[in-house]
Every structure is written in C-alpha cells, then in structure tokens.
Backbone as a chain_set.jsonl record, in Angstrom:
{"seq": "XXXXXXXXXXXXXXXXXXXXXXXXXXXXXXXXXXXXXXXXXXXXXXXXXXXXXXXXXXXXXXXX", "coords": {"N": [[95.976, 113.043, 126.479], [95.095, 111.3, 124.634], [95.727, 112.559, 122.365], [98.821, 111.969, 122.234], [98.454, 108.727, 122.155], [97.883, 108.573, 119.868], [99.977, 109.805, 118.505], [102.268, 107.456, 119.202], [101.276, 105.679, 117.986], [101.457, 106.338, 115.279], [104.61, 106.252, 115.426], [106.943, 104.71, 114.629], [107.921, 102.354, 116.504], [110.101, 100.861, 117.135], [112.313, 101.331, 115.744], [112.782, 104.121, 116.478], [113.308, 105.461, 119.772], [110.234, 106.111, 121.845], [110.099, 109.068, 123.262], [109.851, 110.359, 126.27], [107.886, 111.69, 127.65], [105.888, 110.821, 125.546], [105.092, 107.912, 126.163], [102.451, 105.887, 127.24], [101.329, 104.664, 129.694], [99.839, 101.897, 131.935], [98.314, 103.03, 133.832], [97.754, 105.511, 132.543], [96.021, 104.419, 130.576], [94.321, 102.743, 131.848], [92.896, 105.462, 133.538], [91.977, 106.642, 131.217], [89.989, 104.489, 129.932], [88.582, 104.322, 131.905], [87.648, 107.13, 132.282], [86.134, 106.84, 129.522], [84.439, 105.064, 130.078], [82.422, 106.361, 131.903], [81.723, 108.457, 130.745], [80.136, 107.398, 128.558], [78.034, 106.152, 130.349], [76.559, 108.249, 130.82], [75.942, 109.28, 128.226], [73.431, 109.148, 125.242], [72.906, 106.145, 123.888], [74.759, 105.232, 120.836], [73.09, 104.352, 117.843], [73.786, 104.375, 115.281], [76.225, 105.091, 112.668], [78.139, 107.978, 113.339], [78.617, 110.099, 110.358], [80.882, 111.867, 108.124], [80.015, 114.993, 107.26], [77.631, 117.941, 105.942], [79.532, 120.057, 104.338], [81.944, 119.779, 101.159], [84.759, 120.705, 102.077], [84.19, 120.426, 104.658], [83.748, 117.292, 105.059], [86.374, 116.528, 104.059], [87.956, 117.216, 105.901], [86.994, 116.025, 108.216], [87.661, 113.045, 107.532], [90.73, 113.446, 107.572]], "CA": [[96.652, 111.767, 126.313], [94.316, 110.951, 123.404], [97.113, 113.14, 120.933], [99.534, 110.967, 122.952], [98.471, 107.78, 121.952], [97.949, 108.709, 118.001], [101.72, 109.671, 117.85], [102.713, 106.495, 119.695], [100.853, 104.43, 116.744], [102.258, 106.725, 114.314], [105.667, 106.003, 115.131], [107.325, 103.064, 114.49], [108.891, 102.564, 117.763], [111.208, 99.131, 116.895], [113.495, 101.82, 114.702], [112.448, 105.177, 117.156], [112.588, 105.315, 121.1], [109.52, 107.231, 122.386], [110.603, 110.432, 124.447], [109.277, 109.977, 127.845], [106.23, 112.05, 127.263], [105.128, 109.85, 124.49], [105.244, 106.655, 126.679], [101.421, 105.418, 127.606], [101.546, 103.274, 130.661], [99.235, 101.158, 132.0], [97.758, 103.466, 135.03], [96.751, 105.787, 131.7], [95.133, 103.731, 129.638], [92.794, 102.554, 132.897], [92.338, 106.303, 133.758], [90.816, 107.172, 129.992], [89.171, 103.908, 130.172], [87.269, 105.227, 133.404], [86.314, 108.073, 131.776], [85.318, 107.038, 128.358], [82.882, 104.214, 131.128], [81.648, 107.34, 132.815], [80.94, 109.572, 129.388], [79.18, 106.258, 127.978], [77.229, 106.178, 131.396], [76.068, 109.575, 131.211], [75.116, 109.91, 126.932], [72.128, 107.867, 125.218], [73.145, 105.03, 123.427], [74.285, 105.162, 119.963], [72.67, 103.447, 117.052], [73.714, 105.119, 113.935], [77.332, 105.996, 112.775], [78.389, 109.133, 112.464], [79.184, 110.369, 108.98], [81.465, 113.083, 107.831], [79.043, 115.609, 106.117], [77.791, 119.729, 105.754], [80.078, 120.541, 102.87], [82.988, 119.063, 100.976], [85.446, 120.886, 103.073], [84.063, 119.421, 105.758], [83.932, 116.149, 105.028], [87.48, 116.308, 104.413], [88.376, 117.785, 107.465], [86.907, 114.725, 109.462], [88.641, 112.618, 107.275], [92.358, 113.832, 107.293]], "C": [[96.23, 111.075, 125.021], [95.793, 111.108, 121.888], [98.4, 111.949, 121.054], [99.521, 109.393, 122.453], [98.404, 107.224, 120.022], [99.262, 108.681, 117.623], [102.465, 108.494, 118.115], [102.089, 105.491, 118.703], [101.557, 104.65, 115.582], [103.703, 106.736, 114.32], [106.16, 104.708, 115.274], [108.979, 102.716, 115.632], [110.482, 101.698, 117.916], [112.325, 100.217, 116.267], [113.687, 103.671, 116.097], [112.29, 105.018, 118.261], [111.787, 106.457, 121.255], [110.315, 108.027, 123.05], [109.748, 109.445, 125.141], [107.884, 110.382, 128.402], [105.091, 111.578, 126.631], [105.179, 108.397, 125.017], [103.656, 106.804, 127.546], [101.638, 104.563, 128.419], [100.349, 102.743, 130.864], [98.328, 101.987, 132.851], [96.961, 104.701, 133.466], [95.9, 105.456, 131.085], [93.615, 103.634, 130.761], [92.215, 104.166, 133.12], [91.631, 106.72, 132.416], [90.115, 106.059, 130.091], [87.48, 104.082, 130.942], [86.62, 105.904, 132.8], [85.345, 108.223, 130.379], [83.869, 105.645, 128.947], [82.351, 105.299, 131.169], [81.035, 108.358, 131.652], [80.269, 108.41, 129.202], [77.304, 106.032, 128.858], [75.775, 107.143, 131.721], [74.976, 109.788, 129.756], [74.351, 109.157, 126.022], [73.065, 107.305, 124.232], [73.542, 105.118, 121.678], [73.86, 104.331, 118.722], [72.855, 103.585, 115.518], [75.439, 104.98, 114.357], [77.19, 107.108, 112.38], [79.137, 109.214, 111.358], [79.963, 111.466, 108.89], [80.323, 113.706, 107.619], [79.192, 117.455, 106.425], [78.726, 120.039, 104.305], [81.664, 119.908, 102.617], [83.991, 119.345, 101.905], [85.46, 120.542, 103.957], [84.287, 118.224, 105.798], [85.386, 115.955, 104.671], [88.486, 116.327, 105.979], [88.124, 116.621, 108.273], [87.698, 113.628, 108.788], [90.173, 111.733, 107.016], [92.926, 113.914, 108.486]], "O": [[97.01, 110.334, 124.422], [96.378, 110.398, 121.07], [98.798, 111.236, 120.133], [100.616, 108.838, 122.367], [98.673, 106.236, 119.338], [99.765, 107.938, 116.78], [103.401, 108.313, 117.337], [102.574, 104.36, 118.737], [102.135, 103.794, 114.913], [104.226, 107.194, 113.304], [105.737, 103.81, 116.002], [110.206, 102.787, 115.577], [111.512, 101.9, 118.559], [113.457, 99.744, 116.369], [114.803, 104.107, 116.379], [111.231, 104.437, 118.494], [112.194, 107.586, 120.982], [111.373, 107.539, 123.45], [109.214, 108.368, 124.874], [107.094, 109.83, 129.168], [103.892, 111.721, 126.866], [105.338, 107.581, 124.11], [103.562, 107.678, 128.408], [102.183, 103.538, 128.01], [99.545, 103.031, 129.977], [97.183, 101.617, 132.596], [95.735, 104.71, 133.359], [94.898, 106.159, 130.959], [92.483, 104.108, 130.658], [91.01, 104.257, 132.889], [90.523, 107.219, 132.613], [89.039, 106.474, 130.52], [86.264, 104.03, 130.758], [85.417, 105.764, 132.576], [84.439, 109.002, 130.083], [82.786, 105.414, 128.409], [81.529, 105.391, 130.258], [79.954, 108.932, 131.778], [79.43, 108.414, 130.103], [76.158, 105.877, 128.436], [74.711, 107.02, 132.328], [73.815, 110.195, 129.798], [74.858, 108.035, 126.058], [73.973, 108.005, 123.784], [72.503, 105.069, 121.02], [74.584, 103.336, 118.671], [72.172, 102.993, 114.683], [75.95, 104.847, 115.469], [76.475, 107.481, 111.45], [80.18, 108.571, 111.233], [79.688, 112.257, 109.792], [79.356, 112.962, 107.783], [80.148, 118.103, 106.853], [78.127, 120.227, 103.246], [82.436, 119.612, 103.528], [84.285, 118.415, 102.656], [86.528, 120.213, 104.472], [85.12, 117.881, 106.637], [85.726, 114.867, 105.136], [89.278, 115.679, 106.663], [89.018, 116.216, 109.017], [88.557, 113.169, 109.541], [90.601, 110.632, 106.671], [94.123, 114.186, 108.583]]}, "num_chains": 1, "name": "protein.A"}
C-alpha cells in the first residue's frame, strides 16, 4: 500500500480520477498506522538520520 500511496501523491488527481486500486481509504491508512506503532514498538529508538552513502551509485539510488 506504501507504492499505493506514492502514486496517489504523484498524480494530480483534480485533472486524473484514481483507478480503484489507487484509492487509499481511511480503514488503510489506520491499518499501516498500526503497524508502523507496532515496528516502532519493537526497534530501538532512533537518534541519528540516516544518510545515503557506500558509493556514488549508491547514494544516488537512495535518492531517485
């Protein structure tokens, strides 16, 4: 649903109706909610951002 919600930003819906697949309701959003609580719950705390890095290619790759 994650991919799901990237294309639904990336289109500009006012000119484009979503398909029916690409429609985020409200009962999704709470179910990733839940589980990005329950991953949070589970992995230590973080205090840093992560950076791109390893080699230029890489750091494009995160990115793009």
């Amino acid at each position: 649903k994650l991919f799901t919600v990237g294309s639904y930003l990336a289109t500009e819906t006012e000119q484009i109706e979503p398909k029916a697949a690409s429609i985020i309701t409200r009962e999704n959003v709470a179910r990733i909610e839940e589980q990005i609580d329950k991953l949070d719950s589970e992995l230590p705390r973080l205090t840093r951002f992560v950076l791109p890095g390893g080699s230029e290619s890489a750091s494009r790759a995160h990115i793009c």
